[in-house]
C-alpha positions in Angstrom: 23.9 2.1 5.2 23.1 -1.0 3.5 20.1 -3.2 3.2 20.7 -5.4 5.8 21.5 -2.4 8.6 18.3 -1.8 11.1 17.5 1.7 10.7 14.4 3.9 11.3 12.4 2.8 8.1 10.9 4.9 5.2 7.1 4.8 4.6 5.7 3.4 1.3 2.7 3.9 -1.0 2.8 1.5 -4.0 0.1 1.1 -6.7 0.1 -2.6 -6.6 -1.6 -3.6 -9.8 -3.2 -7.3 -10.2 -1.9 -10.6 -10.7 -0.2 -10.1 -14.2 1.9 -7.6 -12.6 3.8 -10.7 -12.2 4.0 -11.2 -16.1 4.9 -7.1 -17.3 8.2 -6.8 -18.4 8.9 -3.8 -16.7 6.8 -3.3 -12.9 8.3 -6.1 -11.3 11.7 -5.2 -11.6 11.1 -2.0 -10.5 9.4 -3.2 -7.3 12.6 -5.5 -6.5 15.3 -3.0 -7.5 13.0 -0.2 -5.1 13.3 -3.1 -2.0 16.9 -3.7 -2.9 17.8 -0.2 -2.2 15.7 0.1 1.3 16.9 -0.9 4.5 15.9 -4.6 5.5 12.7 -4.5 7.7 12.1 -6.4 10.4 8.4 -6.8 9.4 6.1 -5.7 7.0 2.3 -3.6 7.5 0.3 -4.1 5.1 -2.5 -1.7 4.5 -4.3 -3.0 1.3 -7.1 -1.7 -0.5 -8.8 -5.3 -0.9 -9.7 -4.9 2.8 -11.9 -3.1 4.4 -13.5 -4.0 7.7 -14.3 -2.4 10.7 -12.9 -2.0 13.8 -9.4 -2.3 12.6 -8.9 -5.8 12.2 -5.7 -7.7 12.2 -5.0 -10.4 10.2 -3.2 -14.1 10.2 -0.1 -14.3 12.6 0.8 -18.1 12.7 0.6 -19.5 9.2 0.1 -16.6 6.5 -2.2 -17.8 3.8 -3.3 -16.3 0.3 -6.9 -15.0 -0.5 -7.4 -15.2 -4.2 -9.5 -12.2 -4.1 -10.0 -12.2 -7.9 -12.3 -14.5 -10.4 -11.7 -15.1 -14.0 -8.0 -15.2 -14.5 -5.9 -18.0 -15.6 -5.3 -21.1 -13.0 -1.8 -20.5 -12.9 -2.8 -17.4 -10.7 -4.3 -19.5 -8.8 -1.4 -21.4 -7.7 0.9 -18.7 -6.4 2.3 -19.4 -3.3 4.0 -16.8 -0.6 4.7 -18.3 2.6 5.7 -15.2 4.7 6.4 -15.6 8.3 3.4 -14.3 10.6 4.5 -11.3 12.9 2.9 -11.8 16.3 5.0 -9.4 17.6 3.7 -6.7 15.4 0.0 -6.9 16.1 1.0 -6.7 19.9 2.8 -3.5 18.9 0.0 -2.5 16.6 -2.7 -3.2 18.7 -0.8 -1.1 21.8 -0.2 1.8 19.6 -3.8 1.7 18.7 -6.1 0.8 21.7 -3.9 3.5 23.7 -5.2 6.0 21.8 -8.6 4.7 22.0 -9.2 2.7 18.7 -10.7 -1.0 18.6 -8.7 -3.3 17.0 -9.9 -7.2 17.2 -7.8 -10.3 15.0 -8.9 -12.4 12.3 -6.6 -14.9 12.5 -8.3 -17.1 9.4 -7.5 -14.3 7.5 -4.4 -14.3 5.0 -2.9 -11.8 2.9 -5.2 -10.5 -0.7 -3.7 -9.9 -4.0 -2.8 -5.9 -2.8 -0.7 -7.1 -0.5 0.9 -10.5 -1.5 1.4 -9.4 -5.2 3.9 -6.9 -4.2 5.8 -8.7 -1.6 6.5 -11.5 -4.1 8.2 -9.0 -6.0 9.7 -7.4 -3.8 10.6 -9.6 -0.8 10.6 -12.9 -3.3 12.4 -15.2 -0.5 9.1 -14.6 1.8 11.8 -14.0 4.8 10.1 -11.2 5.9 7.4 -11.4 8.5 4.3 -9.8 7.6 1.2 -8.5 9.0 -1.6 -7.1 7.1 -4.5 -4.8 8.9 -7.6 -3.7 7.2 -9.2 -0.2 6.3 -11.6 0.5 9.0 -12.8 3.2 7.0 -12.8 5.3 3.8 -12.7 8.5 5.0 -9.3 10.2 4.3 -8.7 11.9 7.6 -9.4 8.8 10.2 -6.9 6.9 8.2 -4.4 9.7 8.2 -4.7 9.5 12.2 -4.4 5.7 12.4 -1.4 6.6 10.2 0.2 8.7 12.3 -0.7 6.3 15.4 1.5 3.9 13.6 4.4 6.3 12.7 6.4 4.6 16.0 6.8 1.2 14.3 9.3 2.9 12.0 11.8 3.2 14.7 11.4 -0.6 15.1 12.3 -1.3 11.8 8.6 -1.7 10.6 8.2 -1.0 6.7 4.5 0.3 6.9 3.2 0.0 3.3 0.2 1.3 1.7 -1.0 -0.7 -1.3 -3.9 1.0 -3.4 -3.4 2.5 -7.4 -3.0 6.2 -8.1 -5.9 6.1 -10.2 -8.7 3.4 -10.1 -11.2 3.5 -12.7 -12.0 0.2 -14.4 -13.9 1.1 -17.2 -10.3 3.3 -18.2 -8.4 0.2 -18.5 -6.6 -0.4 -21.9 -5.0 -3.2 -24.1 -3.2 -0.8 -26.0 -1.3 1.2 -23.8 -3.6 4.4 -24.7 -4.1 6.5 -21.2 -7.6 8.8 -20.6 -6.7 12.3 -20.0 -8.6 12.1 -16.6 -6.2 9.5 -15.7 -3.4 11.8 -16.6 -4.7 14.9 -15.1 -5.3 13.4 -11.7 -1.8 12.0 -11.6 -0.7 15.1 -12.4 -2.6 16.8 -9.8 -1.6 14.6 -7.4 2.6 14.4 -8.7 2.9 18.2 -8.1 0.4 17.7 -4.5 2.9 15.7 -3.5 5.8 17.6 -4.2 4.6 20.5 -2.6 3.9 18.5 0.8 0.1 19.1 0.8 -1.2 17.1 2.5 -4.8 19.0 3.1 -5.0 19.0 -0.9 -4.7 15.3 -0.6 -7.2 14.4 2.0 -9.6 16.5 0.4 -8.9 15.2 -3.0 -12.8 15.1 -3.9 -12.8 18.6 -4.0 -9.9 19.6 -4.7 -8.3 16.8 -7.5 -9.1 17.6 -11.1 -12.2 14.5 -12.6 -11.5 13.1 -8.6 -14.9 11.4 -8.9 -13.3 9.5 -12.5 -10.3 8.7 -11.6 -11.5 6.9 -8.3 -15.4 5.9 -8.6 -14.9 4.9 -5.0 -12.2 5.6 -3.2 -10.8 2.3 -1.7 -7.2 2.3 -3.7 -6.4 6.1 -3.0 -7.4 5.3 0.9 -4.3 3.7 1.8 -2.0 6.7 0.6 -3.6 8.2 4.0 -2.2 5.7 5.8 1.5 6.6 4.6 0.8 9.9 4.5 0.1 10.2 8.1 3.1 7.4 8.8 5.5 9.8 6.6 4.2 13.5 8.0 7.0 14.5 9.1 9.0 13.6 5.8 7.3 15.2 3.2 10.2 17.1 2.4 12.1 13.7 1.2 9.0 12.7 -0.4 9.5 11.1 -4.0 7.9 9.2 -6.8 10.2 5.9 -7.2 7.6 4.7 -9.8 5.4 6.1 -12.3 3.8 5.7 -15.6 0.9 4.3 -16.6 -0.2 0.1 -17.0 -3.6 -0.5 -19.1 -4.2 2.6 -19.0 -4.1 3.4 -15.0 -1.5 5.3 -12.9 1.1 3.0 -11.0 2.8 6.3 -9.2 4.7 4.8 -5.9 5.4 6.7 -3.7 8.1 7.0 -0.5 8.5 9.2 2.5 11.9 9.2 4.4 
């Protein structure tokens, strides 16, 4: 099947880095060769980690803009630009899906797309053709997100690339200029490569007991949330589940991940 083929889409969990993602000589050609090789969505869900609000909220439709959710990085930064078409027809899909099963969802139309979410997409879907909506993190807690996730696991058949966007590990105080990685860092990843690979899924939503340093590798858990998401999405293919990107960037774990 090639790119441009509708088929029932694959579920994704990337660690989306920062802005100078943009600038490594290695991540963002792995995020375009990893798009190239996926079927062409129709639209794009983004779950980010950069927002959290509750009820569910959904974001700009019309006109997409950018929130500049960062300070203290160079103006160039500053400048990107990633006009994306809105997907209006997405939150009315996403909004069904979820007020059926009895969960609020309201819009915040002023709202645009953060640096989880646009960073990515400029790698990955550069010519912006791609309409995307982006729907906040009601909540931290691993299991309601693995529900909403599996709420959402219908929008696959409509050619919906739901997309997670978070960082395997997400301790600021373990970032590195010189490429050196903490073992806790390593250990978790580890823990959660071979979690993962087996398909379990309760080991993962109950990572704070059961991951090796959990409280370390994610002080709070915002950027390991939105693997619940996907997780839920992708339940029933675990068994395809595999890492399309790993390693390690200043010193943090960029696993990404894919179900189906």
């Amino acid at each position: 099947m090639t790119a441009t083929q509708s088929a029932r889409m694959p579920v994704l969990y990337l660690s989306h880095g920062a802005p100078p993602l943009a600038d490594d000589p290695i991540w963002p050609g792995q995020l375009a060769s990893w798009s190239a090789q996926l079927p062409k969505p129709t639209a794009v869900l983004m779950i980010s980690a950069h927002w959290e609000d509750a009820p569910i909220a959904l974001g700009a439709t019309e006109s997409v803009p950018l929130v500049y959710d960062f300070g203290g990085f160079p103006r160039h930064y500053y400048r990107v630009r990633y006009p994306a078409p809105g997907a209006p027809e997405l939150a009315a899909q996403v909004r069904a899906l979820l007020s059926g099963r009895g969960t609020a969802v309201r819009d915040v139309p002023e709202r645009g797309l953060d640096h989880g979410a646009y960073v990515p997409l400029v790698e990955m879907y550069p010519n912006a053709d791609v309409p995307v909506l982006q729907m906040s993190l009601p909540t931290l807690d691993p299991r309601g997100l693995f529900e909403i996730g599996r709420s959402l696991a219908p929008l696959r058949d409509a050619g919906v690339l739901i997309v997670g966007s978070g960082f395997f590990t997400h301790n600021l105080r373990a970032l590195t200029d010189d490429g050196s990685v903490h073992p806790v860092m390593t250990e978790f990843d580890d823990w959660g490569s071979r979690a993962l690979a087996s398909g379990d899924i309760d080991a993962l939503l109950d990572f704070e007991h059961k991951a090796p340093a959990a409280q370390l590798a994610h002080p709070r858990s915002e950027h390991f949330a939105p693997l619940f998401v996907t997780l839920g999405a992708g339940e029933t293919d675990m068994a395809t589940q595999r890492t399309v990107i790993d390693d390690f960037w200043h010193g943090l774990s960029k696993r990404s991940v894919q179900f189906g």
